[in-house]
Each structure stands twice: as structure tokens, then as C-alpha cells.
N, C-alpha and C positions, 0 to 999 in steps of 0.2 A: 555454434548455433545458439540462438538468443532465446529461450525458453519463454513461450508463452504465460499470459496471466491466464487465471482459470475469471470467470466473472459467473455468478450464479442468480441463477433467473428464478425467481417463485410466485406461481401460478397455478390453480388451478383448472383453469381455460386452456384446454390443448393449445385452440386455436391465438389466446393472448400470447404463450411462449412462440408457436412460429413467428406471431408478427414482431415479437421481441429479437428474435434469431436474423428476422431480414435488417431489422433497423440497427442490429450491434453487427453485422456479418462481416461488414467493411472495415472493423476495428483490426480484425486479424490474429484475434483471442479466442481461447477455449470458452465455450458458452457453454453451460453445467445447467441441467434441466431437474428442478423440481415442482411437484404439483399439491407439494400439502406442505406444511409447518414441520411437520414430522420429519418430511424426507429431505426437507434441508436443513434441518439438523445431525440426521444422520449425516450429510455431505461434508457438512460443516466438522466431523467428529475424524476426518481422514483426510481433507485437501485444505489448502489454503487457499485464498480468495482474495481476489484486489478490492470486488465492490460487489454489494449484496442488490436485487432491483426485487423487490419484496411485497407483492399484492397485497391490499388491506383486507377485504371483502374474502374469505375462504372461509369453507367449512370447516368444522371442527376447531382445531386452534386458528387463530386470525392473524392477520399481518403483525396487531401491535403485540399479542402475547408472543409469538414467534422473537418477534426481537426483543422483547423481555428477554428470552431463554439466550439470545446469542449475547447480548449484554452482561448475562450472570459468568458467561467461562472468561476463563481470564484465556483461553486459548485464541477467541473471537470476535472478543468486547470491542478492539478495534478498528475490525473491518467496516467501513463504510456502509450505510444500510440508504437505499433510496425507495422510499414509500412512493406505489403509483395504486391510485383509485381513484374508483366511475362515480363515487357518490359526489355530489354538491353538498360539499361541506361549508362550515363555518369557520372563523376562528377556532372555538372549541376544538372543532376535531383537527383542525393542521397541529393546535399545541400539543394536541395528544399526540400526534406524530413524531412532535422534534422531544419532550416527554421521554418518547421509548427509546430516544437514542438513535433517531433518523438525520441525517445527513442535509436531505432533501425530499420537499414530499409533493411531487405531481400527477396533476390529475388527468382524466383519461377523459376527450381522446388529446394525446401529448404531440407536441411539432418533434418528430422523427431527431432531425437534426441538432433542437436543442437538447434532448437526450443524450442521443450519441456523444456529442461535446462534454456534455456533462460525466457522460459516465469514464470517458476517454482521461480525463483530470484524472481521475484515482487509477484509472490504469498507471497511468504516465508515474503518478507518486509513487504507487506500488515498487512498478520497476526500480525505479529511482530507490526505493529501501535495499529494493532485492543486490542490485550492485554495491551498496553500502555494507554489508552484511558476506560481502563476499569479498572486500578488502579487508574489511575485519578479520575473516579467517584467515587471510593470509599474514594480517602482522602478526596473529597470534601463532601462527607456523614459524615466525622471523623471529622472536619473543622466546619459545620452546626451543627452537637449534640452535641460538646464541650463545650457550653456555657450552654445546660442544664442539664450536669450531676454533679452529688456533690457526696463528701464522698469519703471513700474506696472506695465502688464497684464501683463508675463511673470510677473512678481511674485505679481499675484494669482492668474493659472493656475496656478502652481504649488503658491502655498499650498491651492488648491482640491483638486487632484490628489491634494496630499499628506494632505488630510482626508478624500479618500475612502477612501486606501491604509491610513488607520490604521483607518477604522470599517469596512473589509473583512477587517483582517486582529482584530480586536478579534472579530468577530462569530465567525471561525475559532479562535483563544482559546478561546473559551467553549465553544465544542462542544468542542473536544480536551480541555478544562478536566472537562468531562461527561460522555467517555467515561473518560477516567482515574479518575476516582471509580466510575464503574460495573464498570471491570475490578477495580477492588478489594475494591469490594462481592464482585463475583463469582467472587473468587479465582482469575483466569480464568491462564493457562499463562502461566510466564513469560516463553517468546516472545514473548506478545501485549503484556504489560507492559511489556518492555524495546523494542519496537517504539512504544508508544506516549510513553513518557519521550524517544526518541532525537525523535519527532515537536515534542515541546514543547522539547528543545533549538533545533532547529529556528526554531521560534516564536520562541524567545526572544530569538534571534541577530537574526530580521530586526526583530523590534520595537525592539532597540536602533539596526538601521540608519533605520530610519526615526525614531527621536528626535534619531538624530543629524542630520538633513537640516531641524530645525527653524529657523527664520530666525537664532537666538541663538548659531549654531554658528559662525558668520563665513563662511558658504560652504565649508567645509571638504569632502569628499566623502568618505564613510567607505565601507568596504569589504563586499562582500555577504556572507554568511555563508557558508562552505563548504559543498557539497555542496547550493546549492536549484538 
């Protein structure tokens, strides 16, 4: 079963998170409801998140101190932040938007669809990490029992392992390979673009670890790719 993204909504308008809730409902992700800066921090201190939809206009702390604070943990800094607000802004204040570390910053009222789309990009990258990160644990499993298996049969377990490790992560290749053509077609933000390249560095790092793990390499143990 393929584990849902969580995506968190911040608002203090009841009724802005329902209409938030109908317009991401079709995505087929966990939608995480908070109504202050506060409580999506607290949210932010126990789940992980694909993409933040972050109101400017709240009481007490405000959209752009809010993502100050998510900015400063290193546990959160990365999460995608989309600024939406009703004010007619300027220049001035969109800078101040992309400033706090915003993604994307529109205004209300927003076309449904080009949201949805938009927030559906970081879903799709997210997943696309989360898979990355779960072939990672498995070389690091192939990496760790290496040194105690012998004979044929460890031999051959191994090379099994390592043929699934390549056609799991080959299959992830290719989607990342087809949303980066799609972001381009789509001319889509260069947050999204530059998220999706760092993802295929990503790929490319652990593809080389696992070529290097082929039998021709003399048993050598190459090193995992920073940051999976």
C-alpha cells in the first residue's frame, strides 16, 4: 500500500480550509488542518509534509513570520511553503513573500485547478524523494550483511537483491525522468524545477552506488550519496 503525502493547510477561516479541503480533495492525500501559525508549527514538530498552503493575513503571528519559524529548523526548512492572500498586493509584498522562503505566492479568489496542479508538483516530488530514500535503506541493508555472507548462496542472494535494487530504482528514474519533462513543458516555478534536478542528482548518486556494488568491482564498498 502506497502511503499517502500529508499536505497542510494554514488558515484561520474555518470556512477558507473547507474550500481548501474540496479543491485538494481529488488529490487523494492527507489534508492536515491548522488555524493559527502556532498550530502549524506544532504539526510541523511531529509529521512531515510534502507542501505547506500557508495564509498571509492571520492573527497573532502571520503567514510570513510563520514561515520565518519553518525556515529556521533544519527539520522543515525544505518543505515547500505556498503563500495565498486576499490583499491586492504590490510588488513589495509578493518580494516579501518569496523573501520568507515561499515557493509560490497567490492570490485569492485563486482558479481551483491551477492550484490543485500546482500543489500536486510537490506532492508528485515528495513521493518521488520518499521512494528514493527507501532504496537507500535497502543498499544500506545490502552494505551491512555483506561482510557476513560466504559461499555461492550468499553470492547469489546478493546478486538477487542487488537486481531488484537496480529495477526499483530504474522504475523511479523514469517517473522523475517524466516529471522533469513535464515541468518543462509546463514552464512550471523555478522552485519546482530546481527541486526536481536536486531529486535526479539524488538518483544519480545512488545509481552510481549501486554500479559500483557489481561483482567486477572486487568487493570494494562505495559510499552512499550524501544527504538520502
Amino acid at each position: 500500500m502506497v502511503q499517502k503525502a500529508k499536505i497542510l493547510l494554514v488558515d484561520d477561516r474555518p470556512e477558507n480550509l473547507l474550500a481548501l479541503e474540496a479543491i485538494l480533495s481529488a488529490l487523494d492525500q492527507t489534508l492536515v488542518r491548522a488555524s493559527s501559525g502556532e498550530e502549524a508549527l506544532k504539526a510541523l514538530l511531529t509529521d512531515d509534509f510534502a507542501v505547506i498552503l500557508l495564509d498571509v493575513q492571520m492573527p497573532g503571528m502571520d503567514g510570513f513570520e510563520t514561515a520565518a519559524h519553518i525556515k529556521r529548523r533544519e527539520r522543515t526548512r525544505d518543505i515547500p511553503i505556498i503563500f495565498l492572500t486576499a490583499i491586492n498586493h504590490g510588488p513589495h509584498h509578493t518580494f516579501r513573500g518569496y523573501a520568507a522562503g515561499a515557493v509560490d505566492y497567490i492570490s485569492k479568489p485563486f482558479d481551483p485547478w491551477v492550484l490543485r496542479a500546482k500543489v500536486s508538483v510537490f506532492v508528485e516530488l515528495y513521493m518521488k524523494n520518499c521512494q528514493l530514500r527507501e532504496q537507500a535503506a535497502l543498499l544500506r541493508l545490502q552494505l551491512e550483511g555483506g561482510g557476513a555472507q560466504a559461499g555461492a548462496a550468499g553470492a547469489k542472494e546478493s546478486a538477487g537483491l542487488l537486481a531488484e535494487l537496480s529495477a526499483r530504482l530504474a522504475a523511479v528514474e523514469e517517473q522523475a525522468e517524466a516529471l522533469s519533462k513535464q515541468l518543462d513543458d509546463d514552464a512550471a516555478d523555478a522552485a519546482a524545477v530546481a527541486t526536481a534536478a536536486h531529486l535526479e542528482r539524488k538518483l544519480t548518486g545512488l545509481r552510481r552506488a549501486l554500479d559500483a556494488l557489481e561483482p567486477d568491482t572486487g568487493g570494494t564498498t562505495p559510499a552512499l550519496p550524501a544527504g538520502t
